[in-house]
Structure formats: structure tokens, C-alpha cells
N, C-alpha and C positions, 0 to 999 in steps of 0.2 A: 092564267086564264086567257089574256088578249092573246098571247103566243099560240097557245093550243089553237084559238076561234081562226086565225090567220091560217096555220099551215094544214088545218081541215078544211078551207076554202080553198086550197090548191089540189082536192080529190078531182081523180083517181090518182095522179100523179105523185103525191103525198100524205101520207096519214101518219096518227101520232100512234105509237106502239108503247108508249110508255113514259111517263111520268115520274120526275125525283124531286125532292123538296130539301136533300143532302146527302153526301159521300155515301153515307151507306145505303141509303134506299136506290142510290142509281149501281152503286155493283151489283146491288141483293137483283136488281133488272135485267142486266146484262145476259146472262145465259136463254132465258126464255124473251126477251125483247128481241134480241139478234137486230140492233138498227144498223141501218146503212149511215145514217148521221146522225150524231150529237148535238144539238144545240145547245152550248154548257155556258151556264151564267159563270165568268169567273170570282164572283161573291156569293157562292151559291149559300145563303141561309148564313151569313157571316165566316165560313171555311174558303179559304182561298185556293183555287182551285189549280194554283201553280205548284202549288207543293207535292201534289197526287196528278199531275197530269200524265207524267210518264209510266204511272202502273195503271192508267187508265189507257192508253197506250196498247201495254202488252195486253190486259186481261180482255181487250176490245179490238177489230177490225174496223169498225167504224170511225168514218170522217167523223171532226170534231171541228165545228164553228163556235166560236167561244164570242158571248155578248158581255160587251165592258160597259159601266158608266163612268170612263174619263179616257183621255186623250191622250194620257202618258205613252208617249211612240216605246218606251223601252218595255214597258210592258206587255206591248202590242209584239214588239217583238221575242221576246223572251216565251209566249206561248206560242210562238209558230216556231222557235225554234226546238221546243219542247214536244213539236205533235202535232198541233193544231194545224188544221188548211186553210184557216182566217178567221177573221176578226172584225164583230160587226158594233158597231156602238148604239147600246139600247136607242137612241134617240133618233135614228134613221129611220125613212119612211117604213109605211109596212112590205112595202113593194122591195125594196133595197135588203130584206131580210131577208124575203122569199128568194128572189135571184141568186142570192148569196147560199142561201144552201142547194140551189140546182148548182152551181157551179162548182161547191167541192167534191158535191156529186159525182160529177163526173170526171173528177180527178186533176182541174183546178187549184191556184191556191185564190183566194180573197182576203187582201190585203193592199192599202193603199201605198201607192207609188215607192211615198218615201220611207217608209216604213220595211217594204220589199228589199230597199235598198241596202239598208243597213242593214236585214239580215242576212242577207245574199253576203256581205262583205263581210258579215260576224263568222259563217261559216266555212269562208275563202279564208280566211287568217289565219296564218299559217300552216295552208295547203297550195298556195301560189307555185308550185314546181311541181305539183300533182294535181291537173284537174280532175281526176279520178275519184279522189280523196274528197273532192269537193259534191259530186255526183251520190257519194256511199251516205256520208253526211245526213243527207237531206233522207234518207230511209226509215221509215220508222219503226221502233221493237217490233211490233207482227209483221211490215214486210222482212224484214230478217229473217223472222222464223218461217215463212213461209218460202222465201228461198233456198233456205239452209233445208229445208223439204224436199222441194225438186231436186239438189245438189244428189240426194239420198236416193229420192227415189226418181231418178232420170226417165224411165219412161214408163211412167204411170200416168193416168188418165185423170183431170180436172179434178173427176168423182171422185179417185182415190187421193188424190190431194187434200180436197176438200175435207173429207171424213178422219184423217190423219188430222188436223188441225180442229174438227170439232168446228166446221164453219159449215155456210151453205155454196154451193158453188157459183152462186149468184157474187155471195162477198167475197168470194176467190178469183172472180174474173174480174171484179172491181177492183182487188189488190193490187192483180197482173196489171190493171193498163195503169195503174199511177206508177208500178213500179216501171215497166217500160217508158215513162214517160219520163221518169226521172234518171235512168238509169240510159235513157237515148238507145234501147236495142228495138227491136221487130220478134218480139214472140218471143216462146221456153226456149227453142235452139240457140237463140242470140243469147238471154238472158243467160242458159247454161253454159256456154262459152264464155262469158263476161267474167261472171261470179268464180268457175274454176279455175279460170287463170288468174285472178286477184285474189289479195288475201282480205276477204271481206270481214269485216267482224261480223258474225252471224250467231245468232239463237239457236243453240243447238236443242 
């Protein structure tokens, strides 16, 4: 309830579409909610939400900010390495929430320092003689699949992108720039350049 009364005070810019109280009531959401973010308790109602994070992943385009109540960094790290774009600890102000979800908004990650660190270096390990490898890494299931889409349909238009994945093309342009960002090109011609000359593991 204090969650919802917070990110309904950030209207227009934020509204809540939807509400889960455990696993199956937030997939049974997912198709008619279509968020652009998640705020996922990772104790969600005593189900640990590491276990399901990567099919929540694929069945979702949505950024995912994940609230813990403890400090275990390996933790912390284990779901950004899983999906997540950060990690907020229930007990931070209410302000420190809200920023946090504008910022994976926009294609961010939020996650403190050291925590970045080690998993920046969990996904370098043993890719040090391919930073390429390092770049793919950081991908997540639905950007794949929506690569492995352009890969197909090369010059097709956002909309038919869009419609091919069952997304909106609002969350297909939100895809494009994490993926450009993560991926260091400038637009679909770079990006289709990038991906066809590597061998990326992709979603078909």
C-alpha cells in the first residue's frame, strides 16, 4: 500500500497498472498490464524471486528494480546478473525509490558502487580476450529476441517489429536504447551490423 500511495504521487509521470501479491498473480498480469517497470519484492509472499527471475525476463520487456530487506552484496548481485537493472533496499528513503525507478527507466542500471563492481567482473570472467563477449553478456532474453527479429526482418518498420513480438512500440523503443547502450552502436543499421557479424546467442 505505502509503495502504490508513493509511485501515485509521482503522476503523470508514473502510475501503477498493476498489482501482485505472488508468482502467479504478477504473470497472470503481464499480458494486459504491459509495464515498463517492475518493482519486484525479491521475497515476494515468501517465494524467492531468484529462482523465476529469468522467465520473468523472457515472458516480460519490462525493467525490473528488485526491493530487498538485507545487504547481502552477493545477492544484490546475482539479480542484476539475472535481469534485473537494480536494486533498492526496502529501507531507503521514499525519494531514493522513486529516482531509482526513473533511472532504469531510462535504460540505467541502479546499483551501488561496489556491488556494480563485482558484477561487472562476475561477467568479464572469462571473457577478458573478447570484450565483445562481455557486451552480449549483459543482454537480456527479450533483448535477444528482439534482435534475432530485426536480424529477420531487416527493413521492417518499429510497428512491424513491434507487432511480431506482441509488444507496444513505445516498449520496443525502450528495448532499442538499452540495447544500443549496452551493445555501444548508434541505431538498427549499427545494431544490424554488430549482431550479423557476431555470433550472438539469440532467441529465435
Amino acid at each position: 500500500m505505502g509503495l502504490e500511495r508513493l509511485i501515485e504521487t509521482a503522476k503523470p509521470a508514473m502510475k501503477v497498472v498493476g498489482k501482485a501479491t505472488n508468482r502467479s498473480e504478477l504473470f497472470a498480469l503481464l499480458p494486459a498490464a504491459n509495464p515498463d517497470v517492475i518493482v519486484l519484492d525479491l521475497d515476494l509472499n515468501g517465494d524467492n524471486a531468484l529462482d523465476w527471475m529469468n522467465e520473468l525476463c523472457e515472458q516480460s520487456a519490462a525493467r525490473i528494480l528488485v526491493l530487498v530487506s538485507n545487504s547481502n552484496p552477493g545477492v544484490h548481485q546475482q539479480a542484476v546478473i539475472q535481469g534485473a537493472r537494480g536494486v533498492v533496499h526496502k529501507q531507503e528513503p521514499a525519494e531514493v525509490v522513486v529516482r531509482a525507478i526513473e533511472k532504469i527507466h531510462v535504460g540505467e542500471i541502479w546499483l551501488d558502487r561496489n556491488s556494480l563492481g563485482h558484477v561487472v567482473h562476475t561477467l568479464a570472467r572469462g571473457h577478458k580476450a573478447d570484450p565483445d563477449a562481455v557486451k552480449i553478456e549483459t543482454l537480456t532474453p527479450r533483448e535477444r529476441q528482439i534482435i534475432a527479429t530485426i536480424l529477420r526482418e531487416r527493413c521492417a518498420r518499429n510497428k512491424v517489429i513491434a507487432e511480431k513480438l506482441h509488444i507496444s512500440e513505445h516498449t520496443l523503443r525502450n528495448n532499442l536504447t538499452s540495447i544500443y547502450s549496452k551493445l555501444e552502436v548508434n541505431g538498427r543499421l549499427e545494431l544490424y551490423l554488430y549482431a550479423s557479424t557476431r555470433r550472438l546467442p539469440l532467441l529465435q
